[in-house]
C-alpha positions in Angstrom: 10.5 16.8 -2.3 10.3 13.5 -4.3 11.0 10.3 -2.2 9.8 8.0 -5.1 10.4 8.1 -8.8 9.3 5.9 -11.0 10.9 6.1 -14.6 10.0 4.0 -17.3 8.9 1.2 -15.4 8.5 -2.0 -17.8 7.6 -6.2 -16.4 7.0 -8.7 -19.2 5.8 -11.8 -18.3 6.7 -14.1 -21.4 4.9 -12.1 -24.0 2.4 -10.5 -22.1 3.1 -6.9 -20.6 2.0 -6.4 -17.5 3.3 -3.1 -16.2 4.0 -1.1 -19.4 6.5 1.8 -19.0 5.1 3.3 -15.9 6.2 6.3 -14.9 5.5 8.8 -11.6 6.6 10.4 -8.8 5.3 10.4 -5.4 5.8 13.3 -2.5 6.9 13.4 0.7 4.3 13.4 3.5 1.8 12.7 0.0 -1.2 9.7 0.0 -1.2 8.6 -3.8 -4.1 6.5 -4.7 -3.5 4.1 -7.2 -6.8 2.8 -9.4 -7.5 0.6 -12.0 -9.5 -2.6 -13.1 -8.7 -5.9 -11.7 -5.7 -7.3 -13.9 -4.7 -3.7 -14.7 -1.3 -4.1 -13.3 -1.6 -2.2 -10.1 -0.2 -5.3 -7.4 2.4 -5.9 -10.1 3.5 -2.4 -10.1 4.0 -2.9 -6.0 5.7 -6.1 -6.4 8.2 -4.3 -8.7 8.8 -1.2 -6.2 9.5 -3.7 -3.4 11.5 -6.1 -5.7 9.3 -9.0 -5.2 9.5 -9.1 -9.0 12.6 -7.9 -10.9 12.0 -5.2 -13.4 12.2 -6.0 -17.3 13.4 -2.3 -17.6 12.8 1.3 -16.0 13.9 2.5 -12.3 13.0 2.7 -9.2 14.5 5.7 -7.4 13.9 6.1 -3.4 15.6 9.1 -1.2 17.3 9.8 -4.3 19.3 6.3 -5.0 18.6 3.6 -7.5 16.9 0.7 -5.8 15.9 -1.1 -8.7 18.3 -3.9 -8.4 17.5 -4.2 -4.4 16.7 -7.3 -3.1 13.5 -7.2 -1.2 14.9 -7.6 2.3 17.3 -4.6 1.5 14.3 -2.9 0.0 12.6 -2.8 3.7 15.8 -1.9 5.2 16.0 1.2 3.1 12.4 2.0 4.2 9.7 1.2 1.9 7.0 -1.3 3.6 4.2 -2.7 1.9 0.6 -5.0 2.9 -0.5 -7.7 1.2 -4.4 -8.4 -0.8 -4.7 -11.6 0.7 -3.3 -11.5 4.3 -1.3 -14.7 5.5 -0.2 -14.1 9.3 2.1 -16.7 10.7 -1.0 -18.6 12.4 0.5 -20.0 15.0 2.2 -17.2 16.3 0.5 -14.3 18.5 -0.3 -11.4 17.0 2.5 -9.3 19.4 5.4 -11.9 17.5 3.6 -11.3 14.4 4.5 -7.9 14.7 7.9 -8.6 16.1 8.7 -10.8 13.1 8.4 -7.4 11.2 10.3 -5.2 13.4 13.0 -7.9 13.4 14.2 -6.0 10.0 15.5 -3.4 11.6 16.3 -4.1 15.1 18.6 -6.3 16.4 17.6 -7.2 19.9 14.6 -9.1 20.9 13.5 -6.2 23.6 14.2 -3.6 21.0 11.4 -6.0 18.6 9.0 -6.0 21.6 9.2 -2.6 22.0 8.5 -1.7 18.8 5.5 -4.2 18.7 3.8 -2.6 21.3 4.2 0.9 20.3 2.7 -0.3 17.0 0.0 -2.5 18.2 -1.3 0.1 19.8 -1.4 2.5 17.3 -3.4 0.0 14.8 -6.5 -0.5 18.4 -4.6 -4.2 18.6 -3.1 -3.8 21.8 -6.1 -5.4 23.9 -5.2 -8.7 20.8 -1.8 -8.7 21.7 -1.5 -12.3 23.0 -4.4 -13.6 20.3 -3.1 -16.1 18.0 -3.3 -14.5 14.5 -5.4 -16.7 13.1 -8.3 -16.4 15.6 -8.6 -12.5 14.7 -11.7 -11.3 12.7 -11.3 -10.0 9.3 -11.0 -6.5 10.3 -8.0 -7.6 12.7 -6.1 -9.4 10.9 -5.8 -6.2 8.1 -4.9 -3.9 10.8 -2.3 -7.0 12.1 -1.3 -6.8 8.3 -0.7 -3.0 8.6 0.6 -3.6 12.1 3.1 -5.9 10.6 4.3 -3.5 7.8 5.0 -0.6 10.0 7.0 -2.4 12.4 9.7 -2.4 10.1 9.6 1.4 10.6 9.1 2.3 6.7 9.6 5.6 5.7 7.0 4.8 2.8 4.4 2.8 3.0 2.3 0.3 -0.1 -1.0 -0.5 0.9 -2.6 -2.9 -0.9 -6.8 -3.4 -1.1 -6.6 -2.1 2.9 -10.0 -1.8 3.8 -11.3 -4.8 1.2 -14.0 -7.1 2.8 -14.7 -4.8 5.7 -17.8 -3.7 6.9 -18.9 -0.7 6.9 -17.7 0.6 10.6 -14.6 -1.5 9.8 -13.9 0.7 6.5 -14.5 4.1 8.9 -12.0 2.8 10.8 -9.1 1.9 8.6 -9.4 5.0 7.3 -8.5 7.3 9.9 -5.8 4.4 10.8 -4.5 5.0 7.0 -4.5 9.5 7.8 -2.6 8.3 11.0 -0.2 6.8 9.7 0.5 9.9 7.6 -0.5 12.7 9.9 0.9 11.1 13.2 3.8 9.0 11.8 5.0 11.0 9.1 5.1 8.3 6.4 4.1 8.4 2.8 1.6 5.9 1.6 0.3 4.7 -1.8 -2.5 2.7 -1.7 -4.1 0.3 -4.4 -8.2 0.3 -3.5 -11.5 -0.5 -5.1 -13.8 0.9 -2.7 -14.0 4.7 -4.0 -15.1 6.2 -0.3 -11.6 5.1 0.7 -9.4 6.0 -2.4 -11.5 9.3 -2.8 -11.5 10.4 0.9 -7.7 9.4 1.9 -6.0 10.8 -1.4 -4.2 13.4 -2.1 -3.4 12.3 -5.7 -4.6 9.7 -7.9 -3.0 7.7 -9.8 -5.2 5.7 -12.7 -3.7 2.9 -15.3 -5.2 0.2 -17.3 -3.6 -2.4 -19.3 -0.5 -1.5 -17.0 -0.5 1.8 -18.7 -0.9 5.5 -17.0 -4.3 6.7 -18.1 -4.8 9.7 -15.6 -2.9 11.5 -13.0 -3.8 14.3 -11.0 -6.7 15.6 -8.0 -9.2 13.1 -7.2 -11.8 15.4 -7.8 -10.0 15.9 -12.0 -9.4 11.7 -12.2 -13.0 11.2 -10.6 -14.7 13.0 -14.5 -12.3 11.6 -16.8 -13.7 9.6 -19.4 -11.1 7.3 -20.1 -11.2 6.2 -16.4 -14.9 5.7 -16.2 -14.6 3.5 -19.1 -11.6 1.6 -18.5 -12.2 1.1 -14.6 -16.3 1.8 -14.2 -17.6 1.5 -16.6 -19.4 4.5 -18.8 -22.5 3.6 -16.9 -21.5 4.2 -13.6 -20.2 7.8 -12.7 -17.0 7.4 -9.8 -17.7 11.2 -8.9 -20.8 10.6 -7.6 -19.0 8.6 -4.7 -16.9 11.5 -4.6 -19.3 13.8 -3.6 -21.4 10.9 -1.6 
């Protein structure tokens, strides 16, 4: 069963097209990796789903109604959370009201937000950080905070953007089986934008390639990994992504 289709989807910044009739669908329960080179339209394509642009033209359907027109605050009330590349926690704040500011988009009561922090903080290993202002976490915390902060407003789908980016190498290990979690345990569906191919090609049940904000491959990671125009358009033809596939 589909819980996101993506028809036509179309963003035009003055005359440059940046996301260039896009269209997919993503499964429940389903991890869709979405690849590409830098500039290649992926981030755009999130900031489209969850309306932080508006669309030039296309939809955007989710549990089977048109959200294209949402704004982005109704967009996470109808269940679609997402991370950010470049994570900005409210720096003063601990990281338990960091995560409370998320939950605050669905609950209504500050013991219902606290409740749903903890629950989440300790699913994302942050529970021990709980009173740690955000800013003083390490890099590896403060993208788990970022995650932490996205499932608090208990999304039924889930946009994860460059995840396990600048992370060492135990750091990476980790995310990952936080990212299976999140599917296996919680039950939400993710797509996830990622460079580093031991994440995208490990996690994925799909992929997902575009360039020049165009589809260029869909399919098995082990079918995307050997196509041609993806090697060339996001490798390079020197370097072969399978063989971090198989690594």
């Amino acid at each position: 069963m589909s819980i996101l289709e993506i028809d036509g989807l179309t963003k035009h910044f003055g005359g440059l097209t940046a996301v260039d009739h896009v269209s997919f669908e993503v499964q429940e329960g389903e991890i869709l990796g979405l690849i590409g080179p830098n500039g290649s339209g992926k981030t755009t394509l999130f900031n489209l789903i969850n309306s932080f642009y508006t669309v030039s033209s296309g939809k955007i359907i989710f549990n089977k109604q048109d959200i294209t027109h949402l704004k982005t605050n109704e967009i996470a009330k109808a269940g679609i959370g997402r991370t950010f590349q470049v994570v900005k926690p409210l720096k003063r704040l601990s990281v338990e009201d960091n995560v409370m500011a998320g939950a605050f988009a669905r609950e209504n009561s500050f013991s219902g937000a606290r409740e749903v922090a903890h629950e989440v903080l300790k699913f994302c290993h942050l529970d021990d950080y709980s009173q740690m202002k955000a800013d003083s976490l390490p890099i590896g915390g403060r993208k788990r905070l970022e995650i932490a902060k996205a499932l608090a407003t208990r999304p039924s789908l889930l946009l994860l953007d460059e995840t396990a980016a600048g992370l060492n190498p135990t750091e990476v290990v980790e995310a990952i089986q936080i990212m299976k979690n999140i599917r296996d345990e919680l039950g939400i569906t993710i797509i996830i934008v990622e460079h580093i191919m031991k994440v995208i090609m490990t996690i994925s049940d799909r992929i997902l390639a575009i360039a020049h904000g165009s589809t260029i491959a869909e399919g098995k990671p082990e079918i995307v990994a050997q196509d041609p125009a993806v090697i060339q358009a996001y490798l390079g033809s020197e370097f072969n992504i399978g063989d971090h596939f198989n690594a």
